[in-house]
C-alpha positions as CSV (number, residue, x, y, z in Angstrom):
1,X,-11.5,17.5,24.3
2,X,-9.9,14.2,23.4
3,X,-11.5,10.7,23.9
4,X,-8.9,7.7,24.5
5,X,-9.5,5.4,21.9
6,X,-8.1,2.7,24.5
7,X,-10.0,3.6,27.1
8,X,-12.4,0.8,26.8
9,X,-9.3,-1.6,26.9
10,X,-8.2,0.3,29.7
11,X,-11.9,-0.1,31.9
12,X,-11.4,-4.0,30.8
13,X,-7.6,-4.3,32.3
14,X,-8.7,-2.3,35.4
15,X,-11.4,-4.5,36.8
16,X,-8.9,-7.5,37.1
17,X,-6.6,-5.0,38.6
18,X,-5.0,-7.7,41.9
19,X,-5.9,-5.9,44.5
20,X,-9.5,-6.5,45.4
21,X,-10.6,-2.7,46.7
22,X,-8.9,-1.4,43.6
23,X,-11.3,-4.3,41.7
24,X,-14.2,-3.3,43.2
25,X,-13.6,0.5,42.8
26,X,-12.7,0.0,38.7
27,X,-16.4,-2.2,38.3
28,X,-18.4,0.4,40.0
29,X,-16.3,3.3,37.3
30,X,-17.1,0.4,34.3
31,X,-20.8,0.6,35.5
32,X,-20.8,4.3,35.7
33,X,-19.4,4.4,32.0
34,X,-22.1,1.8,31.3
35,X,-19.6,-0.5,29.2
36,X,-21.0,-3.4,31.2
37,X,-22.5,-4.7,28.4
38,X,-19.3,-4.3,26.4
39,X,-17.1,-5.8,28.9
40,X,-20.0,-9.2,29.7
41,X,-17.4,-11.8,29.6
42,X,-15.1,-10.0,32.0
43,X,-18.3,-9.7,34.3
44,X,-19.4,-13.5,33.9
45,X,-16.1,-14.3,34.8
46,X,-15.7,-12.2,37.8
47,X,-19.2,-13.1,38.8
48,X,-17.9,-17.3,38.7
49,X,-14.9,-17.0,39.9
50,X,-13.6,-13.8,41.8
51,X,-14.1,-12.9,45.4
52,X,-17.5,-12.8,47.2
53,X,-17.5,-8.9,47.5
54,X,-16.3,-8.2,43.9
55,X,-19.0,-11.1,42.5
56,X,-21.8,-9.0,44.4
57,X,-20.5,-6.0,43.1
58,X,-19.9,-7.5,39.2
59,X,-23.7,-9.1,39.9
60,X,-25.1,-5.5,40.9
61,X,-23.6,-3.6,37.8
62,X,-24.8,-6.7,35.8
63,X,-28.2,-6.1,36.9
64,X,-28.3,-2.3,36.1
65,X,-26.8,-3.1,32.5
66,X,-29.2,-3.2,29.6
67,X,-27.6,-5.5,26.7
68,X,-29.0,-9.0,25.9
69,X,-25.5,-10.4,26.7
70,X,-25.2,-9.0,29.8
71,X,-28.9,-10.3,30.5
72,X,-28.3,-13.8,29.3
73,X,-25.2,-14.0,31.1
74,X,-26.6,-12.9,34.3
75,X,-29.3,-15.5,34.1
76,X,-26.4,-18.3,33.0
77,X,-24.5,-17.3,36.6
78,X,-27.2,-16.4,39.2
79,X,-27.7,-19.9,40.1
80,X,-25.4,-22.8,38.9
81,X,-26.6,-26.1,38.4
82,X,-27.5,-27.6,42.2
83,X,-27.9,-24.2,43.6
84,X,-30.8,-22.2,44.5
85,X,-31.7,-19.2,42.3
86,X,-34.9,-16.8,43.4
87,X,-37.9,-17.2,40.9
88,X,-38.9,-13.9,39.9
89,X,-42.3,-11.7,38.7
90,X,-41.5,-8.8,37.1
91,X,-41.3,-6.6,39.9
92,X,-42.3,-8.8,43.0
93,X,-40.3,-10.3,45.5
94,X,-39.2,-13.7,44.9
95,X,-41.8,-16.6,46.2
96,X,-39.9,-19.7,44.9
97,X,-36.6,-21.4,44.1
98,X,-34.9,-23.9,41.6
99,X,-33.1,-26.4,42.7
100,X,-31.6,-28.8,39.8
101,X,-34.5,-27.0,37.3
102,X,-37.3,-27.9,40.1
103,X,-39.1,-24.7,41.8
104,X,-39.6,-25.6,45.3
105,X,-41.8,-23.3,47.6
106,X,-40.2,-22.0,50.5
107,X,-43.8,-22.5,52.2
108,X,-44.2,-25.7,51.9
């Protein structure tokens, strides 16, 4: 058995493939590899800047990654500045938002 020593390279150049199913398709195989964390710049970007669907799916294999990249960029792009982001217990559903770095309660 032979491994590709551009197959990582390959993974990268797929998920910006143009065509958005094909996109979305080559994101779920990078999170499958689990080279999410290798590739967290490619996600961040696709995350800011791509298509709604392939940002939810980027977000959702960014969520099941395990590197401290990957983690600090999914906390850097789940709420921009002037958006609202949940505010999250480990493990609970989320009770609160931020909005410009103050947590409003959706009760009150």
């Amino acid at each position: 058995m032979m491994v590709d020593p551009n197959a990582l390279q390959r993974v990268s150049d797929a998920i910006r493939h143009p065509l958005l199913k094909t996109r979305i398709a080559d994101i779920a195989m990078a999170d499958a590899f689990a080279v999410v964390d290798l590739l967290s710049e490619s996600f961040e970007h696709i995350v800011l800047k791509d298509h709604l669907e392939a940002r939810t799916t980027a977000a959702k294999a960014m969520a099941n990654a395990h590197g401290d990249a990957t983690w600090g960029g999914s906390k850097e792009t789940c709420g921009p500045a002037g958006m609202p982001r949940p505010q999250h217990c480990a493990g609970c559903a989320p009770t609160s938002f931020t909005v410009n770095d103050e947590v409003v309660d959706p009760q009150d």
